[in-house]
N, C-alpha and C positions, 0 to 999 in steps of 0.2 A: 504494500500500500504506500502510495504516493505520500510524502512528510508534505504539510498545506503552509506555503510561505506565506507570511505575514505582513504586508508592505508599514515600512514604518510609517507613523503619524507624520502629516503634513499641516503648516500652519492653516490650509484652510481649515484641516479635521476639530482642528483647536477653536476655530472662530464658531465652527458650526457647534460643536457643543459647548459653546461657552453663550450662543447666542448674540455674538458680538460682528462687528469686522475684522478683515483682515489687518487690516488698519491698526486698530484699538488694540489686538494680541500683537502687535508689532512694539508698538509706544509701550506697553505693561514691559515689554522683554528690555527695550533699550532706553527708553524715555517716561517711566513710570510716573515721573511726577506730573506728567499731562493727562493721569488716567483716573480718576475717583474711584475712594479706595472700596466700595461695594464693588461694582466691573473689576480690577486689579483683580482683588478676591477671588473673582469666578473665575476669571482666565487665568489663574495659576491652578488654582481645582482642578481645570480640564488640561492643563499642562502636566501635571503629575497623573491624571488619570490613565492620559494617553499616554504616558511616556515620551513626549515629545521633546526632542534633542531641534536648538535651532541650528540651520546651517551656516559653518563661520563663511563661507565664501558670500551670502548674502549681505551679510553685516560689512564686509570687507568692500562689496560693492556700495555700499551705504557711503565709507566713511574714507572709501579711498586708501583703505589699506585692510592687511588682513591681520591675524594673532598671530603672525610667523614671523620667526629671525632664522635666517641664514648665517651657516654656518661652514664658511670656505676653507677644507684642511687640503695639504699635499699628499698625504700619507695613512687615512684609517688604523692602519693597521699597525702602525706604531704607536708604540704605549704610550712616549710621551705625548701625542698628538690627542689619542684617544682619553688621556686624564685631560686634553686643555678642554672637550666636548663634555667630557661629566661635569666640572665646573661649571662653562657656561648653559647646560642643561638644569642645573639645580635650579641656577639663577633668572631662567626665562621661565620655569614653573611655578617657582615662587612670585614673580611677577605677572602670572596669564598667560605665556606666548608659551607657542612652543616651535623646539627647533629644528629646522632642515639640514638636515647634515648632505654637504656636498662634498667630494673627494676629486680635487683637481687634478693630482699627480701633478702638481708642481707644472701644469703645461699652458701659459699664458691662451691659448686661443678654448683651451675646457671652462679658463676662469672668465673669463667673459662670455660664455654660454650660460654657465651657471647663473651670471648678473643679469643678463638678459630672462632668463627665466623666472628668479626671483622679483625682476620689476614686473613682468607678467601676468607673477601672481600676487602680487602687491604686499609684498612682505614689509615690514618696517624698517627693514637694516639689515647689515652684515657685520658679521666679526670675519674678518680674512686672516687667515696665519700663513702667509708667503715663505717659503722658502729661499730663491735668488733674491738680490737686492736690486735688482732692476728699476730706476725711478721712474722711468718713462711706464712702464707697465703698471705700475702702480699709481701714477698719475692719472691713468686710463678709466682705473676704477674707478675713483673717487668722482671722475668726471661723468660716470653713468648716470647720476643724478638720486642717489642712494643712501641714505646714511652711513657710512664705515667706520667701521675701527680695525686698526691694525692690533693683532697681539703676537707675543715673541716677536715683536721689529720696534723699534725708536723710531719717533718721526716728529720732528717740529711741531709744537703747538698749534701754530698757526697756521696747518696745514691738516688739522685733524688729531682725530684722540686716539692712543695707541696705549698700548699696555706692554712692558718688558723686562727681563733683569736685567739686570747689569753685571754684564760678561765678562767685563774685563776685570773687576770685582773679581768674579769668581776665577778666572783662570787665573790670580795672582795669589790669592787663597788658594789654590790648589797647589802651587812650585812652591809658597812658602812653607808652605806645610813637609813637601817634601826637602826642603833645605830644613827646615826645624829637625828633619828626622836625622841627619847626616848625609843625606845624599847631595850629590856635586855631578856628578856628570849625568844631566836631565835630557830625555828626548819626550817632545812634545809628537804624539800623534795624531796628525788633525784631519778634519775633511776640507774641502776646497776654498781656499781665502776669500773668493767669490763668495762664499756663504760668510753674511756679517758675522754673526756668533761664533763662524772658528776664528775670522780674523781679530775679534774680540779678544779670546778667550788668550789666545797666542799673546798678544799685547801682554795682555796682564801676565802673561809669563813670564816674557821678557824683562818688564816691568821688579816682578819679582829677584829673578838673576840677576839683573845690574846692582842688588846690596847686597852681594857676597861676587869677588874678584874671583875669586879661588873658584868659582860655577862657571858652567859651560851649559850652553842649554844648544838641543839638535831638534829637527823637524821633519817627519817624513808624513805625506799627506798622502791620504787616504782618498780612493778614488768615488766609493760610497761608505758611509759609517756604519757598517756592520758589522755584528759576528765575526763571516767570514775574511772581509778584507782586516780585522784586526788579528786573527790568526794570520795569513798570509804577511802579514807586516813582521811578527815574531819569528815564524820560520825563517825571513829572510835577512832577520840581524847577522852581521856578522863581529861585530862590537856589541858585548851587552852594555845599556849605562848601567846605572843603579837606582835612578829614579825613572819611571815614567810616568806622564800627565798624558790621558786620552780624552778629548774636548768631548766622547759621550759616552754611554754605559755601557755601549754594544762592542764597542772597538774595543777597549776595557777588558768586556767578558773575555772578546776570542782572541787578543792577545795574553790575557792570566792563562788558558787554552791551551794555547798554541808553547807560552813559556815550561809549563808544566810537562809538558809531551816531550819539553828538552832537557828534560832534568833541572831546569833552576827552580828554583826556591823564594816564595813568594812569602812574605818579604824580608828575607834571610841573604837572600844574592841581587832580588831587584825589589823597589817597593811601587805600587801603582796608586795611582788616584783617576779614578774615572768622572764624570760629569753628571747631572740629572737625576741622582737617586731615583733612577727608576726599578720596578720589580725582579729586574734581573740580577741589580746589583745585591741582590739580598741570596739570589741560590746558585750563583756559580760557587765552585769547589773554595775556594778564598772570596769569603765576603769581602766588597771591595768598599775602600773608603773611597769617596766620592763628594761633588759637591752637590749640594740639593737645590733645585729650582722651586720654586712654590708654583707648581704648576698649573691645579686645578685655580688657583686664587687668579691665575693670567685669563682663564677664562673666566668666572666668576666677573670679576673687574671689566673685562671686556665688553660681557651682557647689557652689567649695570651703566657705561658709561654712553653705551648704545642708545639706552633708552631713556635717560638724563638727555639725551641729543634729541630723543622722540618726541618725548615729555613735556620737554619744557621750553622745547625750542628757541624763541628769542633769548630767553634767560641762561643757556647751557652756555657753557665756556668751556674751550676745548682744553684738554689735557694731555700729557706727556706721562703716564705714571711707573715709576721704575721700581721693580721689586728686588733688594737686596737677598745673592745666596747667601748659602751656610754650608760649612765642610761637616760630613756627616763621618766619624770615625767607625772604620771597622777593620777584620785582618787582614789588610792588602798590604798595609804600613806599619812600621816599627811600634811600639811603646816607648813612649820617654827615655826609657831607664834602657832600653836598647840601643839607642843611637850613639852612633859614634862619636863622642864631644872631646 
């Protein structure tokens, strides 16, 4: 026997058993104060009777936009990507909207498809997290005619509100940490200086090794930041130093990996600090000290400043907001009382 579909309730079903207009269950739903509260009354009765859900894309043709924010990443499937969408997931639910997650792969002609389709469907904004630092391309965006924010990128106030750490911060907190340990002959393993946050991250390395003569800091740049090319990077030392800093968690992992596979001893022969505390850094074979992003909080921030731009519009003032890392200790690096002083 056939299962008998149920068509859901439609605002007329609502007006007809409430005995009202269309009209009038319209005004109760979004402009109640033009409804006298006996009518209100009824048409809610018949709204919970029927079960009737209104449609947002109606509303959104109403007011010119709809309860949606976009959500522009390169990468899904990276964790740190995917904590900056929990963040600003929290934060657009606890405010009404909710968010569209789009996945550019990082390919300027996907992101402007994506902007194209979000003005479409009238969404209120974008959080964009760009990967290249392209300013023409990012120019592009903002000229879509869209609310934006950037998150994980710095960008001029006066060109819009963005959300970021500050990377040079942490990449200098990371080499000093490994000169506190005893280490002196530092290799930085980065990804492409084209990406602002490695060329950040390096600075502050740098940055670090110029208050100690006696350090030498090296750099071999990784061609993607993964796993595997930070194993491939380890296999092919032929000088170990005795510190390394890898700008993220993954290169990190598969070089501790790939060191391990060679007999050295972590952090007995070399010490590491990886980038991002993200979940990986907690289950490779040596937990890795590393430096921690506040990463849901870059989304979070992102949502919020979005809709401060939505909100309040003439009154919003755009911002630059930079969130300070933290070096998270764990066994990748000496103890105190271990280092060579």
């Amino acid at each position: 026997m056939d299962a008998i579909s149920v068509r859901p309730a439609r605002i007329q079903d609502v007006a007809a058993a409430a005995g009202v207009s269309v009209s009038t269950v319209s005004n109760v739903l979004n402009r109640p104060e033009r409804v006298n509260a006996r009518t209100a009354e009824r048409v809610r009765d018949a709204v919970a009777a029927l079960d009737y859900v209104p449609h947002p894309g109606a509303a959104g043709l109403r007011t010119g936009h709809s309860s949606s924010i976009g959500l522009v990443l390169p990468d899904v499937a990276n964790s740190f990507y995917s904590r900056i969408a929990r963040g600003a997931a929290d934060a657009a639910y606890e405010h009404g909207y909710s968010l569209v997650l789009c996945d550019s792969g990082d390919a300027p002609e996907r992101e402007q498809g994506y902007f194209t389709m979000l003005i479409e469907q009238r969404a209120v904004g974008a959080v964009v997290v760009p990967l290249s630092a392209d300013p023409t391309r990012l120019s592009r965006l903002r000229e879509r005619g869209i609310p934006l924010v950037l998150a994980d990128r710095a960008m001029p106030a006066q060109e819009g509100c963005s959300v970021s750490v500050d990377d040079i911060a942490g990449g200098r907190v990371a080499v000093q940490h490994l000169l506190d340990r005893g280490a002196r002959d530092i290799l930085v393993v980065n990804g492409e200086r084209t990406i602002r946050q490695c060329a950040d991250r390096y600075q502050g390395a740098r940055q670090a090794v110029r208050t100690r003569r006696e350090a030498r800091l090296g750099q071999v740049v990784a061609e993607e930041m993964t796993v595997a090319y930070g194993s491939d990077i380890a296999h092919g030392l032929d000088e170990l130093p005795d510190g390394v800093f890898c700008t993220n968690d993954f290169l990190a992992a598969g070089l501790c990996r790939a060191l391990g596979e060679r007999g050295v001893k972590i952090p007995e022969d070399v010490q590491v600090v990886g980038y991002g505390d993200l979940d990986i850094a907690s289950f490779v074979g040596t937990t890795l000290t590393t430096v921690r992003q506040p990463v849901e909080e870059l989304g979070r921030a992102a949502v919020e400043m979005l809709l401060d731009e939505v909100e309040a519009r003439t009154e919003h003032a755009h911002e630059a907001r930079v969130f300070a890392p933290a070096l998270v200790l764990r066994d990748s690096t000496r103890a105190v009382s271990d280092a060579p002083f």
